[in-house]
N, C-alpha and C positions, 0 to 999 in steps of 0.2 A: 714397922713390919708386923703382919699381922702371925697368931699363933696357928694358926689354920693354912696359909700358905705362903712359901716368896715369890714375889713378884718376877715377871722377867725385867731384866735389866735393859734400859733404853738410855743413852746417849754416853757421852763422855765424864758426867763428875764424878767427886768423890764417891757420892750415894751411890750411885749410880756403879762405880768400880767395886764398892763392899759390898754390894748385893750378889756381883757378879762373880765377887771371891768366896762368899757365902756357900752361891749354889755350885761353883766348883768343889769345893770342900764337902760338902754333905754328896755330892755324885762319888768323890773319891769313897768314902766312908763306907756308902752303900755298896759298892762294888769290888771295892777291897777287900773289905773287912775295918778290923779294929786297927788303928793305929794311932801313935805318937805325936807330938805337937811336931819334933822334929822330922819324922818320917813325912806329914807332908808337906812340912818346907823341900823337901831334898824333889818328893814326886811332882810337887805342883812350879814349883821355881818360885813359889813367895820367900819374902823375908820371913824373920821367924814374929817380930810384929804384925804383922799383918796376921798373917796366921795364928796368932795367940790373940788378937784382939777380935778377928772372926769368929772364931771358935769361943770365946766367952759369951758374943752375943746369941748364939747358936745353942750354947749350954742354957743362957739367961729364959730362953724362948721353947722351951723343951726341945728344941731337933737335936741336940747331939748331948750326950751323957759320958761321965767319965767313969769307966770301967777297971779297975787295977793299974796294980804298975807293969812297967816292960823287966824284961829278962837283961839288959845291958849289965856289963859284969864294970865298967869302969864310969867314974864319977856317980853322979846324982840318980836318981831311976827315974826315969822317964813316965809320965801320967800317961794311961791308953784311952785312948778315944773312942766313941762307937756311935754309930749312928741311929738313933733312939728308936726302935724299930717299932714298941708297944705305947708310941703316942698317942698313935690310934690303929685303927685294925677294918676291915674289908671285907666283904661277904661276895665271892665270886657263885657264877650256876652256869652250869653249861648243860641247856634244853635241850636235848634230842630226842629223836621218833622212840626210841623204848626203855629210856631213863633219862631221870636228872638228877644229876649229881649237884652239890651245893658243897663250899668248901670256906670256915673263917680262918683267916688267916692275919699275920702281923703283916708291918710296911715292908718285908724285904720278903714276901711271901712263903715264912712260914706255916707252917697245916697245925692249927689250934683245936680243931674238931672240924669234921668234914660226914655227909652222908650222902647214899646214893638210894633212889627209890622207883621202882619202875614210872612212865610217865602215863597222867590219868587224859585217857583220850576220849572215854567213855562220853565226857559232857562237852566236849569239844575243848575252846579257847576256854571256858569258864573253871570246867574242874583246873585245868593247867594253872592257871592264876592263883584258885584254891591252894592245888599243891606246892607251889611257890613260895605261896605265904607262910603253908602251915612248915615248909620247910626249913626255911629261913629261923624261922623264932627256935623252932628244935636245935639249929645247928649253933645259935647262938647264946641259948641258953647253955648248951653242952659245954662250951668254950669255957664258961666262967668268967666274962667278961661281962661290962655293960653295956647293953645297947648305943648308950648315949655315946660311946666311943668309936662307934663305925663310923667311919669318913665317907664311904662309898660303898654301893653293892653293883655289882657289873653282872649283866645277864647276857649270856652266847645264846643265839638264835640263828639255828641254820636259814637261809634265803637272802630275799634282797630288803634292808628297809628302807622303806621313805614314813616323814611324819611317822605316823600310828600304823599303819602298817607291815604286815610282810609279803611281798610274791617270792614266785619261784622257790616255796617250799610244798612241794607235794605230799612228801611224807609227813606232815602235819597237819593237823585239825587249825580254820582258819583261828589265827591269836590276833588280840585287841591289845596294842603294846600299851596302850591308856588305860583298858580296865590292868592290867600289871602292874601298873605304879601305882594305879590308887589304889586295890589289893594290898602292897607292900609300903604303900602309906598310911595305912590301916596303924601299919604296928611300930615303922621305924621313923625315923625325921629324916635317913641320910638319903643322900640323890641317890638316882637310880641309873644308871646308864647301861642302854641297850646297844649291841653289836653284833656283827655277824661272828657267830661263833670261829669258823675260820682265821679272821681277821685277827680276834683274839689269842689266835693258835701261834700266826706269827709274831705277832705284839711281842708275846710269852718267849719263843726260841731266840728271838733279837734281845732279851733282858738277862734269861737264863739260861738259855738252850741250846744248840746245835749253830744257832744266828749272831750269836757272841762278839764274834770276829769279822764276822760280813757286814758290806754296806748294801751286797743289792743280792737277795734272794729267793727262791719260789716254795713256797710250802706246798703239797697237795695232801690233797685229805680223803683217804679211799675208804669209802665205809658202807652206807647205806648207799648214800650216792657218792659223786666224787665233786668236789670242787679247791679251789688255789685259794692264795690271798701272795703277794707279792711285797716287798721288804725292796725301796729301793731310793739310794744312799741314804738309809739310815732311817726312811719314814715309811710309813701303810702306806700303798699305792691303790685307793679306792676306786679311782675309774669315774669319769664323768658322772656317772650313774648309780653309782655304788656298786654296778655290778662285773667289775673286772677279772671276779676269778669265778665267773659261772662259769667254767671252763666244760661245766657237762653239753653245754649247747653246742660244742664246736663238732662240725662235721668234717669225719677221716676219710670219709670215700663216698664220691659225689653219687654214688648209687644209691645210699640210703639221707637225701635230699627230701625234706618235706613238704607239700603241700598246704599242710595245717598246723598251726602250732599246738604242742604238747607242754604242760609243765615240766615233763622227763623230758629232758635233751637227748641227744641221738647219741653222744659220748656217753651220757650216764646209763643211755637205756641196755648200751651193751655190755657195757663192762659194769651194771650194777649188781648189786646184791641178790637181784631176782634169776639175774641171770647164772651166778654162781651156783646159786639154789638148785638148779635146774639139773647139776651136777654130784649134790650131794641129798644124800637118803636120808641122815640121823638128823635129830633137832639139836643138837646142839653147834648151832652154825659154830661157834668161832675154836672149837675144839675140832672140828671138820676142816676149820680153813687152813691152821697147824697143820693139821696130817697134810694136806695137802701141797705145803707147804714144801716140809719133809719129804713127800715124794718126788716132788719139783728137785730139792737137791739131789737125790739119787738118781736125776735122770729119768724117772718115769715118764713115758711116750704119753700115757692121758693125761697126766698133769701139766705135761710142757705145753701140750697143744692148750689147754684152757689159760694157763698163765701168761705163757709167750704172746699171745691176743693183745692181754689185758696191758701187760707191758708196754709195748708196741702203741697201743691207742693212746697211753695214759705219757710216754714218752713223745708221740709227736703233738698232744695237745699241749705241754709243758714248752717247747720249742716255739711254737706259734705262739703261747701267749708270751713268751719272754719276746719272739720281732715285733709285736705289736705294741711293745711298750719301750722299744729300743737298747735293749738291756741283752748282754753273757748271762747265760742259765749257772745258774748254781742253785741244786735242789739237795 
């Protein structure tokens, strides 16, 4: 087994069963916390050989480390387990129309040094790449770690990808997801992987977040524009196409039925950011959208009418995509 990853487990042997019990044990670890050789005999229902003999190889291979003793007041004290979180470490970016934030983190997604910097649109796809790169080394130098320890750097990208590509991002200057990697293989060795930032949104709530306990959920995401990603028993539900949570395309009243295609969908066009805009004087939108918020609760007649819309559109587009994919809404 190698030190970089385990295998999934295929068929019935022995190997084949320690591999199985391996990555059952290091799932427990991650998601528990710290624990006892005995604590997961009791949670997993192994014996406690099996589980002291996983767990050594596990120690042997750096994925799991042993951390202090336990608190037990009666016999021997118990060695604590943990799951080795700074084996190696991770450079996430989540690209949007007017920042990218960039964030390294350890394997249980700790924040080691993280930065946010407006996004360079000026040169199109190019400066974007620039800033990517030059972001990247900043944030990972800050950390105090070495390069050579990122495992993986994951990039959020609102739209749709295919190949090298992205459509259906309007608010972005066209990006060349190939000049990005070789940008960012300028400076690091670790793969690169690109996704729809959405997607990664839900990824994220099913690991750590609000998604925890669900097998089938709907994320939306109301910002510049709006679009979903979908959580359902237990996996990203991409869509034939990859584009199953453009949910801004969907049309709520067959009156505003288009002729011609737009990049903005007739969901996002109304209930977008431009449109809010439209509503508020100061520049500071998202200290405007608060107040507005606030006035939504006390019942203000101009709030309710701008919100109550927004609501309503963004709740029957949630409905349709959940029958479309045969699934109870839980957002």
């Amino acid at each position: 087994m190698s030190k970089d990853s385990i295998p999934e487990a295929k068929g019935g042997t022995p190997e084949a069963l320690g591999e199985s019990n391996k990555i059952l044990i290091l799932n427990c670890l991650r998601t528990r916390g710290t624990m006892s050789r005995a604590d997961l005999c009791r949670h997993l229902g192994m014996s406690f050989p099996a589980v002291s003999s996983n767990v050594k190889s596990l120690i042997d291979i750096g994925y799991v480390v042993e951390v202090g003793e336990g608190d037990n007041s009666l016999g021997r004290k118990s060695t604590l387990l943990s799951y080795h979180a700074e084996r190696g470490f991770v450079l996430g970016v989540d690209l949007g129309r007017f920042r990218i934030r960039v964030m390294f983190a350890d394997l249980l997604g700790r924040e080691l040094s993280s930065l946010e910097r407006p996004t360079n649109t000026e040169d199109g796809g190019i400066g974007i790449a620039d800033e990517l790169r030059e972001m990247l080394l900043d944030v990972a130098a800050a950390s105090g770690k070495d390069k050579s320890a990122i495992l993986s750097i994951c990039i959020g990208v609102p739209g749709v990808l295919s190949e090298d590509r992205v459509t259906l991002a309007p608010f972005l200057p066209p990006i060349d997801l190939a000049q990005i990697r070789t940008k960012i293989g300028e400076e690091f060795t670790a793969p690169v992987v690109i996704e729809n930032s959405i997607n990664l949104d839900a990824l994220g709530e099913m690991w750590h977040g609000a998604g925890r306990e669900l097998k089938n959920f709907a994320l939306i995401n109301y910002g510049v524009g709006v679009g979903a990603a979908f959580i359902i028993n237990g996996e990203l539900y991409p869509g034939a196409h990859r584009a199953s949570g453009e949910i801004g395309f969907m049309v709520g009243d067959p009156s505003k039925l288009r002729t011609e295609f737009d990049e903005v969908g007739v969901l996002e066009n109304t209930i977008s950011r431009d449109k809010i805009q439209n509503y508020i004087m100061r520049p500071d939108f998202q200290d405007e959208i608060n107040k507005l918020i606030e006035k939504y609760k006390k019942n203000d007649v101009y709030a309710k009418l701008i919100l109550d819309e927004i609501f309503l559109y963004v709740g029957c587009a949630q409905l349709r995509a959940w029958n479309s994919v045969g699934e109870s809404p839980t957002v």
